[in-house]
Backbone as CSV, one residue per row, in Angstrom:
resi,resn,N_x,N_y,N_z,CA_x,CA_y,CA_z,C_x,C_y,C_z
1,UNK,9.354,-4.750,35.873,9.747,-3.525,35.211,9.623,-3.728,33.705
2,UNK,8.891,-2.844,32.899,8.721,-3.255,31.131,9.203,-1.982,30.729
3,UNK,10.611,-1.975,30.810,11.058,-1.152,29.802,10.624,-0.602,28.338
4,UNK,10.308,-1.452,27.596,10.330,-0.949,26.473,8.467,-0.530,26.495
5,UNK,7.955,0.166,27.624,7.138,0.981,27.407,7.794,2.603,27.807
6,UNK,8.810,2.756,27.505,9.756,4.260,27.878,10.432,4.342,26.831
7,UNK,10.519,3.298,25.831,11.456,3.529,24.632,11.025,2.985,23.570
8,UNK,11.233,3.898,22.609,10.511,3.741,21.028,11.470,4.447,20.317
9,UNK,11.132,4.020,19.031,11.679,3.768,17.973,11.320,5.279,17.264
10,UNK,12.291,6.319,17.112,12.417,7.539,16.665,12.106,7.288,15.148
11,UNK,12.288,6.466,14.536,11.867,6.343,12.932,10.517,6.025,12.781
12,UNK,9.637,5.946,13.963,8.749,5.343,13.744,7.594,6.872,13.324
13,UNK,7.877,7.438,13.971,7.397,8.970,14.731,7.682,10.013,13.173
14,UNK,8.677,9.782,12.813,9.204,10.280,11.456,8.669,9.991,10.078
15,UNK,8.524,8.168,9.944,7.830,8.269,9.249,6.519,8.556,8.881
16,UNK,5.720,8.625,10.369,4.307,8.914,10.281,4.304,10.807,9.817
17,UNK,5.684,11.045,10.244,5.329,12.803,10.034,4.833,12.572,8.341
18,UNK,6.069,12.206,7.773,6.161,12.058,6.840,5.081,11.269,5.654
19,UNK,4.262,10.375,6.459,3.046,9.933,5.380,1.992,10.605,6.031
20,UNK,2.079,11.886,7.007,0.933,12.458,7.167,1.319,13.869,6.055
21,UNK,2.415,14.380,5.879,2.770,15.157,5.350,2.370,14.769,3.808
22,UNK,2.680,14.050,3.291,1.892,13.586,1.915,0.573,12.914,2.166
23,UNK,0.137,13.101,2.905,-1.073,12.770,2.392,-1.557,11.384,2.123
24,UNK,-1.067,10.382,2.851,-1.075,8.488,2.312,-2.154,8.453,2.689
25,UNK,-2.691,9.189,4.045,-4.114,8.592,4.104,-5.291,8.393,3.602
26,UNK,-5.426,10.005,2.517,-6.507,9.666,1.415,-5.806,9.212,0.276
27,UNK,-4.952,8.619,-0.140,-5.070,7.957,-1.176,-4.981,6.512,-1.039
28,UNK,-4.501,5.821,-0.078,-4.416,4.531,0.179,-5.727,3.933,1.522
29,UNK,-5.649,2.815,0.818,-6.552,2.235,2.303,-5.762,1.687,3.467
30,UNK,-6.497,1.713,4.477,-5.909,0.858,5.622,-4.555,-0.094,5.514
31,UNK,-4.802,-0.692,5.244,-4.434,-2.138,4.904,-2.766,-1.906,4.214
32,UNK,-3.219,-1.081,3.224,-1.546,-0.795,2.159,-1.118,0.263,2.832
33,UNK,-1.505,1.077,3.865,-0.953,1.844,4.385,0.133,1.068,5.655
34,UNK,-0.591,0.168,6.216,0.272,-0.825,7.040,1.127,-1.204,6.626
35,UNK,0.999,-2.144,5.482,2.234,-2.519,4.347,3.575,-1.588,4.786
36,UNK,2.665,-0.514,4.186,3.691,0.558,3.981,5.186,1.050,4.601
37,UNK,4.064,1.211,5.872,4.840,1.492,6.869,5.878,0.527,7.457
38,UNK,5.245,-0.551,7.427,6.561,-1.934,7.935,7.857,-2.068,6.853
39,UNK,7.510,-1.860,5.566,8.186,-1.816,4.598,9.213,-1.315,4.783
40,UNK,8.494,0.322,4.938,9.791,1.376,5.131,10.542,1.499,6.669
41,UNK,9.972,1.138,7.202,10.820,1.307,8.650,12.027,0.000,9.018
42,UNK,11.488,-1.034,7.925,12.450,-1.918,7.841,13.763,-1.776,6.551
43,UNK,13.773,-0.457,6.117,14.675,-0.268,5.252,15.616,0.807,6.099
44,UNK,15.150,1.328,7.435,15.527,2.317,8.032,16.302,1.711,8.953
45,UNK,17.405,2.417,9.539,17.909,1.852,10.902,17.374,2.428,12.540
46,UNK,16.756,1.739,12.875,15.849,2.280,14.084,16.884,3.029,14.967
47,UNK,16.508,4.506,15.292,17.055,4.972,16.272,16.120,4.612,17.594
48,UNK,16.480,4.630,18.639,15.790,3.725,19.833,15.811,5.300,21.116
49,UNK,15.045,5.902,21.481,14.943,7.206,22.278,14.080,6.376,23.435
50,UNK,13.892,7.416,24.002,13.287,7.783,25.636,12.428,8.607,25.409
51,UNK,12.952,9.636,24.922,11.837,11.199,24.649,12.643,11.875,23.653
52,UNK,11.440,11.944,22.508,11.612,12.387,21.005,11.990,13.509,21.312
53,UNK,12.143,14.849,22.310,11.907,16.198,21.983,13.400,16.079,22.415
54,UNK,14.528,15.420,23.349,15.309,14.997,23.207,16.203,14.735,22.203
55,UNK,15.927,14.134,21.167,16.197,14.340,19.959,15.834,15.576,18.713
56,UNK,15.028,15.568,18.915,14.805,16.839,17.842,15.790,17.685,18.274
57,UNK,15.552,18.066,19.799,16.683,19.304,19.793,18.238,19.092,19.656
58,UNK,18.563,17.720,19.495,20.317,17.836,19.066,20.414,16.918,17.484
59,UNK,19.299,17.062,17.055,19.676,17.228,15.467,20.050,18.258,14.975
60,UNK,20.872,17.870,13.571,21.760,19.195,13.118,20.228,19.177,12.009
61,UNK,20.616,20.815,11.538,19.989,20.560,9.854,19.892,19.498,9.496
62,UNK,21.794,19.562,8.748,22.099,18.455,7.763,21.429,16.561,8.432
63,UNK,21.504,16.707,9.350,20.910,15.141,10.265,19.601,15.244,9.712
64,UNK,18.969,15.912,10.109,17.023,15.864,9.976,17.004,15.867,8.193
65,UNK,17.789,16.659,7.569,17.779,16.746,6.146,17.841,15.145,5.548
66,UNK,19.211,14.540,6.077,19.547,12.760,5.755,18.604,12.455,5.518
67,UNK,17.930,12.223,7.458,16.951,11.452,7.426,15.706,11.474,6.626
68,UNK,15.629,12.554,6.507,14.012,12.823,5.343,13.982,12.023,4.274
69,UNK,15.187,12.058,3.667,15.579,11.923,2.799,15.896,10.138,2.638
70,UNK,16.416,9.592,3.405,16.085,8.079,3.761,14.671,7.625,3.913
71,UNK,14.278,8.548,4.615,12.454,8.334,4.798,11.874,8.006,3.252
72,UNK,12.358,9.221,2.265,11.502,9.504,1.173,11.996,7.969,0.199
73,UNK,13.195,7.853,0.092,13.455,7.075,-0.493,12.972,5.769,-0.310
74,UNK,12.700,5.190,1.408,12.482,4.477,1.593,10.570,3.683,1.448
75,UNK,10.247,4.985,1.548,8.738,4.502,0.960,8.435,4.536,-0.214
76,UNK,9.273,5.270,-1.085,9.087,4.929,-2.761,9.549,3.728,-2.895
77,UNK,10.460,2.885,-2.289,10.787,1.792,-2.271,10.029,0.702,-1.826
78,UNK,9.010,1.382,-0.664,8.200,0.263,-0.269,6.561,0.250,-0.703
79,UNK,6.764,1.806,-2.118,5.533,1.642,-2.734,5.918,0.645,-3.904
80,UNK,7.047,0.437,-4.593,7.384,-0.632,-5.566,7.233,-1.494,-4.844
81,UNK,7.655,-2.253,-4.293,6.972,-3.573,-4.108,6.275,-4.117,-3.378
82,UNK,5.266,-2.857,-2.627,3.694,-3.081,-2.851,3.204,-3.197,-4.158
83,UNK,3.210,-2.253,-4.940,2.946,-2.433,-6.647,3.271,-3.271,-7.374
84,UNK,4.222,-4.320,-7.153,5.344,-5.204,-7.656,4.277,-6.315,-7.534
85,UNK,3.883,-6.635,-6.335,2.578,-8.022,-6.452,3.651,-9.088,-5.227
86,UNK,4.701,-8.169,-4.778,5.454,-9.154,-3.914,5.261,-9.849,-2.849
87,UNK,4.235,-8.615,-2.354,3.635,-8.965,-1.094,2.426,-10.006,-1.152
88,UNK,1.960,-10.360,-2.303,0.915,-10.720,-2.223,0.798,-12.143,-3.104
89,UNK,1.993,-12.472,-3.958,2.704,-13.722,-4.153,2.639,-14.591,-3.235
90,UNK,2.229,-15.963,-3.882,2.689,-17.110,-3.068,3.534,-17.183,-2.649
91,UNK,3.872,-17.856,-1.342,4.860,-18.326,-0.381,5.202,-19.858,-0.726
92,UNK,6.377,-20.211,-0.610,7.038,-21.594,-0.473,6.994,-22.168,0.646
C-alpha cells in the first residue's frame, strides 16, 4: 500500500498558482525557478490533503487571504537569497 501517492502537500499546488499567476516562468530559467520553489515551500508549513477541492471549499476568505499572503512573502524571501549568492557559495 503507498500512501503517500493519495496525499500531497496543499502548499505545493498554491504556490505554483501563485508563480503561474506572476508570471516566474518567463522571467526566470528552469533551474532558479526550482530554487525557488524549494525555498519557498520550505518557509511554509505544509498542509498535507487527500483532495485539494476538499479544501478550497472550507477555506474562509480571511484563510485563503493569510495564505497568499505567506506565499507572497515567502518567495520574495526566497528571491533574496537566490540573489544573495547563498545558494551558490561554498560549502564547508
Amino acid at each position: 500500500m503507498y500512501l503517500d501517492e493519495d496525499i500531497k502537500n496543499f502548499m505545493e499546488t498554491l504556490v505554483e498558482e501563485e508563480f503561474s499567476a506572476q508570471s516566474l516562468n518567463k522571467a526566470y530559467d528552469h533551474e532558479y525557478l526550482q530554487d525557488l520553489f524549494c525555498i519557498t515551500l520550505n518557509q511554509l508549513k505544509p498542509h498535507y490533503v487527500r483532495n485539494t477541492i476538499d479544501v478550497r471549499i472550507n477555506f474562509t476568505s480571511a484563510e485563503r487571504s493569510d495564505i497568499s499572503k505567506k506565499i507572497a512573502v515567502a518567495i520574495n524571501e526566497g528571491h533574496k537569497i537566490l540573489n544573495s549568492g547563498r545558494r551558490s557559495a561554498e560549502r564547508d
